[in-house]
C-alpha positions in Angstrom: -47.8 -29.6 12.9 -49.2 -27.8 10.0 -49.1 -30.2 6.6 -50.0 -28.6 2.6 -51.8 -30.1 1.0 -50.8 -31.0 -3.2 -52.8 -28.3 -4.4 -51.4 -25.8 -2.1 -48.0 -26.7 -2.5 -48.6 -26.5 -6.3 -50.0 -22.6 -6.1 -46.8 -22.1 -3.6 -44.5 -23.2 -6.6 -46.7 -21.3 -9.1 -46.1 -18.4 -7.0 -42.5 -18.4 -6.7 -42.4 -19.0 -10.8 -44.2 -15.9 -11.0 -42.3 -14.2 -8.6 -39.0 -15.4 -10.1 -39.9 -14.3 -13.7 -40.9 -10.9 -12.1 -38.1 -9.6 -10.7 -36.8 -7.0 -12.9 -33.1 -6.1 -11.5 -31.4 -9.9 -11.5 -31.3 -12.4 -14.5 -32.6 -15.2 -13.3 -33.4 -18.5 -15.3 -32.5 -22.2 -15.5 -30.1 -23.6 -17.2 -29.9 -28.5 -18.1 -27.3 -30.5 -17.2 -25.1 -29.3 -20.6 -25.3 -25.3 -19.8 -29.0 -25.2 -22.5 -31.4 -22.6 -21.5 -34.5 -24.1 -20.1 -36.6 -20.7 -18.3 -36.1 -17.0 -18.9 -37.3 -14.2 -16.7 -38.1 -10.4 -17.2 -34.8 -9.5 -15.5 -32.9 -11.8 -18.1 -35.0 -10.0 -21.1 -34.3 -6.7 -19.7 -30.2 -7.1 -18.8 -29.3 -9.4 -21.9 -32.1 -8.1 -24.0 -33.2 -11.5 -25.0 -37.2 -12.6 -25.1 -37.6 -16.0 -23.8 -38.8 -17.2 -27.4 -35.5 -15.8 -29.0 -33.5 -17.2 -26.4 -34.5 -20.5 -24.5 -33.0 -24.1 -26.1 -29.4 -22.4 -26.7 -26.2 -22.9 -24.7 -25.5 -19.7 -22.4 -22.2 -19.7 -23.7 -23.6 -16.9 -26.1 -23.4 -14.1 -23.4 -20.0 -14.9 -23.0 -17.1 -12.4 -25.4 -15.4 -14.6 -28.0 -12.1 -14.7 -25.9 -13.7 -16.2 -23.1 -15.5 -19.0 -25.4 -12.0 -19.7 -27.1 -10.5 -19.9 -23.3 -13.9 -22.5 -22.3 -14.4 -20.2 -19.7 -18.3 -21.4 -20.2 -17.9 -24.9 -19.3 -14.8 -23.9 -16.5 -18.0 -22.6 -15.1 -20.5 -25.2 -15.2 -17.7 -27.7 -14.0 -16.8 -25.5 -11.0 -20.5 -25.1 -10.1 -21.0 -29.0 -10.3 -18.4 -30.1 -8.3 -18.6 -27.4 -5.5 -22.2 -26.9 -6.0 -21.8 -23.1 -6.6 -19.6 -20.6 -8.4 -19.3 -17.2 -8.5 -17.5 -15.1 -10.5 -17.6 -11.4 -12.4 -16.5 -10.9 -15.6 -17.4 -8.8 -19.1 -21.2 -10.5 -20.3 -22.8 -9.6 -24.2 -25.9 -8.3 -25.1 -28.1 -9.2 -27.6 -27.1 -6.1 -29.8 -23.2 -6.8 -28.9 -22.7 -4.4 -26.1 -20.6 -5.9 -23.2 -21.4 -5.7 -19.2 -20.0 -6.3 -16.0 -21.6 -9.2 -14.2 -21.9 -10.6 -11.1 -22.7 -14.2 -12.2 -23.7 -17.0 -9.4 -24.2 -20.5 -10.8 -25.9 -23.0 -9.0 -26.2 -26.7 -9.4 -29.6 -28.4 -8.9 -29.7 -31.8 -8.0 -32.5 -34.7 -6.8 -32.4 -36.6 -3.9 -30.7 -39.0 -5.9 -27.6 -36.6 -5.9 -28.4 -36.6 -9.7 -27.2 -33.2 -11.4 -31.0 -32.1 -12.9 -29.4 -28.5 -14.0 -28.2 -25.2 -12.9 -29.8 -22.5 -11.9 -28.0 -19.1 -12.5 -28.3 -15.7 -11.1 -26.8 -12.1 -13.4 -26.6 -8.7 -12.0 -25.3 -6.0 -14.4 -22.9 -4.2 -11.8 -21.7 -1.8 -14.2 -22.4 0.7 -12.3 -20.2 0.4 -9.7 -17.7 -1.4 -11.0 -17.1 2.4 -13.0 -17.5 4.3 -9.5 -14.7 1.4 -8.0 -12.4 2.4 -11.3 -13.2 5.9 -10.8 -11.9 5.7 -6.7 -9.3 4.1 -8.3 -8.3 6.2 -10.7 -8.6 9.5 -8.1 -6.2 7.3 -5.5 -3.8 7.0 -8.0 -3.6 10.8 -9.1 -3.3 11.3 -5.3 -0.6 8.8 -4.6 1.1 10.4 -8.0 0.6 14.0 -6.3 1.9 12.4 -3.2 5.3 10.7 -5.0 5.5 14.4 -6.5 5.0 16.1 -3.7 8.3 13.7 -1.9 10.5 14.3 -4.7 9.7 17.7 -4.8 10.7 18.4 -1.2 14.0 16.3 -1.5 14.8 18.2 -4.1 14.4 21.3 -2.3 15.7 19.7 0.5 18.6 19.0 -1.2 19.4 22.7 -2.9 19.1 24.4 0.6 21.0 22.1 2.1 23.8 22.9 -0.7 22.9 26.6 -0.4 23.8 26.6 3.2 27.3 25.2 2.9 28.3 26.4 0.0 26.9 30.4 0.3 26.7 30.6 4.1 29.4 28.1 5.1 32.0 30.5 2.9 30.3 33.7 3.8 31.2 32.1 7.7 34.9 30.6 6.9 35.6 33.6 5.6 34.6 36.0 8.7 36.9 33.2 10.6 39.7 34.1 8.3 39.2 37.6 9.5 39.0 37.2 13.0 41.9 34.6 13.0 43.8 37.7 11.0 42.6 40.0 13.7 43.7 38.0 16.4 47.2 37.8 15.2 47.4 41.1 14.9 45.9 42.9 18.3 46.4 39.1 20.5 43.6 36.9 22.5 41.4 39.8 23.2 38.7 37.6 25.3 35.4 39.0 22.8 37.6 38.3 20.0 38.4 35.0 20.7 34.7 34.3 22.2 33.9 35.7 18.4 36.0 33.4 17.0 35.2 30.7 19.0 31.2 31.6 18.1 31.9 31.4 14.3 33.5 28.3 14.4 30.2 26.5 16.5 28.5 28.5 13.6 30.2 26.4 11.0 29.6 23.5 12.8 26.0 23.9 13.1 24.9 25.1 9.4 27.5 22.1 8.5 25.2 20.1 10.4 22.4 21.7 9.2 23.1 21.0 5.7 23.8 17.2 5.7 21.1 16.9 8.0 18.9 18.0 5.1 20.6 16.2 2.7 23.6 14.2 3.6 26.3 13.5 1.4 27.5 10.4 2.9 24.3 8.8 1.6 25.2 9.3 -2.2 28.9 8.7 -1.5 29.3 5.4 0.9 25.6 4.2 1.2 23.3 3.9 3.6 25.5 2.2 6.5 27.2 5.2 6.2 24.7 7.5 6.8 22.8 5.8 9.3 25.9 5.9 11.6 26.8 9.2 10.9 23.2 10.0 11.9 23.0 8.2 14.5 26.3 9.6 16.3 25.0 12.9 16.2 21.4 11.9 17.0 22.9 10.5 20.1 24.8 13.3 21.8 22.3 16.0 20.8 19.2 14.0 22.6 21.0 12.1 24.9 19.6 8.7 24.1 21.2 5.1 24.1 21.6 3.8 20.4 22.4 0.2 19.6 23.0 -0.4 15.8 23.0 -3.8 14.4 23.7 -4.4 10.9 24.1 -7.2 8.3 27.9 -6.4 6.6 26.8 -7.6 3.6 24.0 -5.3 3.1 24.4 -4.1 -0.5 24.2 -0.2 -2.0 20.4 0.3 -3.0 18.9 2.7 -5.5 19.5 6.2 -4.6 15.8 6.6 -4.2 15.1 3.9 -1.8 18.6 4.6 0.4 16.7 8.2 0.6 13.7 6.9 1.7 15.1 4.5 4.3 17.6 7.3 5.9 14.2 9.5 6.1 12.3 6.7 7.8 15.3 6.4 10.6 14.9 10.7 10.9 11.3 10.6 11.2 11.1 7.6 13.8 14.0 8.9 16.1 12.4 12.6 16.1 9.1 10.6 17.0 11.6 8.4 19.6 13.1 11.5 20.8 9.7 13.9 21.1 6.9 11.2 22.1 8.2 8.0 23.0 10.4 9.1 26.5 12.4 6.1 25.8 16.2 6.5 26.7 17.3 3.9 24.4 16.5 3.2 20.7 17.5 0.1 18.9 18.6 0.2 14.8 18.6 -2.6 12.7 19.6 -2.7 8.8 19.4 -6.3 7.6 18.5 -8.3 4.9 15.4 -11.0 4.8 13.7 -13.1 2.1 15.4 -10.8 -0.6 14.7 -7.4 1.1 16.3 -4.6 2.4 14.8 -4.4 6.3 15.4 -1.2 8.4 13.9 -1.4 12.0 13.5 1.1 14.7 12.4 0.1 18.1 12.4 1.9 21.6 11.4 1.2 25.0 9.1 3.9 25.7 5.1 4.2 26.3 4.0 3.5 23.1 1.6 5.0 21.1 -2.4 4.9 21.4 -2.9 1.5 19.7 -6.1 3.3 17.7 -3.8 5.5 15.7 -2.7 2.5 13.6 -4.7 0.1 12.3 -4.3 -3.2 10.9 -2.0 -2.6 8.1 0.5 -1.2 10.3 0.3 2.6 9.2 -0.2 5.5 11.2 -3.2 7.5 10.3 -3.4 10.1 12.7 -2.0 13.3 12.9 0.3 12.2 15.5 2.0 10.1 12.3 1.3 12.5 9.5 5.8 12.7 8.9 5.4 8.5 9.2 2.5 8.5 6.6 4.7 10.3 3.9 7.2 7.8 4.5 4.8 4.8 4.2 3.9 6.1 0.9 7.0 6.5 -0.1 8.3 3.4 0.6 4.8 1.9 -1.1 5.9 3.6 -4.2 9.4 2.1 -4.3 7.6 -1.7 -4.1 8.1 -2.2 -0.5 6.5 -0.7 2.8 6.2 0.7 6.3 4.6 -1.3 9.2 4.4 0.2 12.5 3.9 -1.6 15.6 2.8 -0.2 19.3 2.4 -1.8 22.9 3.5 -1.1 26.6 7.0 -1.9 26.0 7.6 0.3 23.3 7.0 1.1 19.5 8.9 -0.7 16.0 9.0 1.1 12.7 10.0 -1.2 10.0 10.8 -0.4 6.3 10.9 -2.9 4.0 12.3 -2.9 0.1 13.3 -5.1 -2.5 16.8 -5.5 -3.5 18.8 -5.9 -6.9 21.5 -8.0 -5.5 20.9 -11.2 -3.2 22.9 -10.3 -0.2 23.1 -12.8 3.2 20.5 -12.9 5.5 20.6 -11.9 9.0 22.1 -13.9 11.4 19.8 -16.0 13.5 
């Protein structure tokens, strides 16, 4: 058992003063009972710009801003610190020449064995620095999520004029060459390659029809989403050949056009995911509303996807989800979002949004 002696344990404390008043990158100094100065170190001198002779014996309120001492954030401080014997906080710090700071503050209270509060003992670090690199990320991930909004509306847009382009332009140019043959037909009778002709025009029409409300369908704009979804879903259904259950909540109201969009993407890009990845031969659609939002769910009962590809937030980040991660920030921009879920017995997609009008929840 190794015991100090009082002269040794005296140099140990001299040599942590010295130490303490060293260090050059922290402020570091003592503060009584009522928030007065007491010790300054070469940190403090350096970061607040403050000698110890200019500074020590006055309230550290004074490297606070003047809205912060008019909202007593000073003594909110000291009061925290005391009764949960340390608080931490960052927040815009003055200089002796009036220039402001960011700093990470850490106040300490300093008691006896008594329990008896002898002071405080405080701790600054000008973080400046990075609080400008965190607002320049910040700034950067915001022109990219802009960009990425753009980018969205851009292709809907587009979306939207070829889909009009192909029933309006080719759809005539079509009915008319049926008009023709129908004319031809009357004329000469059911010549077998002029009624196959015929009949190959009209599965023409059909398919740029489909084509075109595929890319942007009308029903959405005109009845709402219900609508659409069932109209999708119908034809989903007898071109892949898989099982689809939809479930929905009657009262579900008419959303913003932008949102309904968004949704009726979300169901496209999950059922092609369902239809290319999954191997599920059933899919399960949900439109409901809960706690005030607008819920869309897709589920199947395939093999899942590799649990790595989405982490904890729920959104897919690999490139097997690259149509899903559009989506996501889609829906992120309209105030709600996409989680994504994944085990053995199957995958969910769920799009969440706010709503204008309070609507019934779903039915337990």
């Amino acid at each position: 058992m190794v015991s100090f002696s009082h002269n040794s344990s005296s140099e140990a404390s001299e040599q942590f003063r010295m130490l303490v008043e060293a260090v050059q990158d922290y402020a570091i100094f003592m503060l009584d009972p009522k928030g007065h100065i007491a010790t300054w170190n070469a940190g403090a001198e350096r970061i607040k710009q403050y000698t110890a002779a200019e500074i020590v014996g006055q309230h550290f309120s004074v490297f606070y801003t003047e809205e912060d001492r008019a909202a007593a954030k000073p003594e909110r401080s000291l009061e925290k610190a005391a009764q949960l014997g340390r608080h931490e906080q960052e927040g815009w710090r003055v200089r002796k020449d009036g220039t402001r700071f960011w700093a990470n503050v850490t106040l300490t209270a300093i008691r006896d064995g008594d329990g008896q509060l002898l002071g405080f003992a405080k701790i600054t670090r000008d973080v400046s620095a990075r609080r400008q690199i965190e607002k320049q990320l910040h700034d950067s991930e915001k022109s990219l999520r802009d960009l990425s909004l753009h980018l969205l509306r851009t292709q809907d847009e587009e979306r939207r004029r070829i889909g009009r382009d192909l029933h309006d332009s080719l759809g005539q140019y079509l009915a008319a060459l049926k008009m023709k043959l129908d004319m031809l037909s009357r004329r000469h009778g059911a010549d077998k390659d002029l009624m196959d002709s015929i009949r190959l025009v009209e599965d023409s029409i059909k398919e740029v029809r489909t084509l075109a409300y595929l890319l942007h369908p009308p029903l959405l704009e005109e009845s709402g989403l219900q609508s659409a979804i069932q109209w999708y879903l119908d034809g989903f259904s007898s071109r892949s050949s898989i099982k689809i259950s939809f479930e929905r909540d009657p009262d579900f109201p008419r959303l913003s056009r932008e949102v309904e969009l968004a949704m009726f993407r979300v169901l496209q890009e999950s059922l092609t995911n369902v239809h290319r990845h999954s191997g599920s031969s059933v899919a399960h659609i949900c439109l409901f509303i809960q706690n005030g939002n607008g819920v869309l769910e897709i589920r199947d009962e395939g093999q899942g996807m590799d649990p790595s590809l989405i982490p904890e937030s729920g959104l897919i980040t690999a490139p097997l989800g690259i149509g899903l991660r559009g989506m996501s920030e889609r829906m992120r921009q309209l105030g709600g979002n996409l989680d994504v879920t994944t085990g053995k017995n199957g995958t969910s997609v769920r799009a969440t949004a706010p709503l204008k009008h309070k609507g019934r929840h779903r039915p337990g």
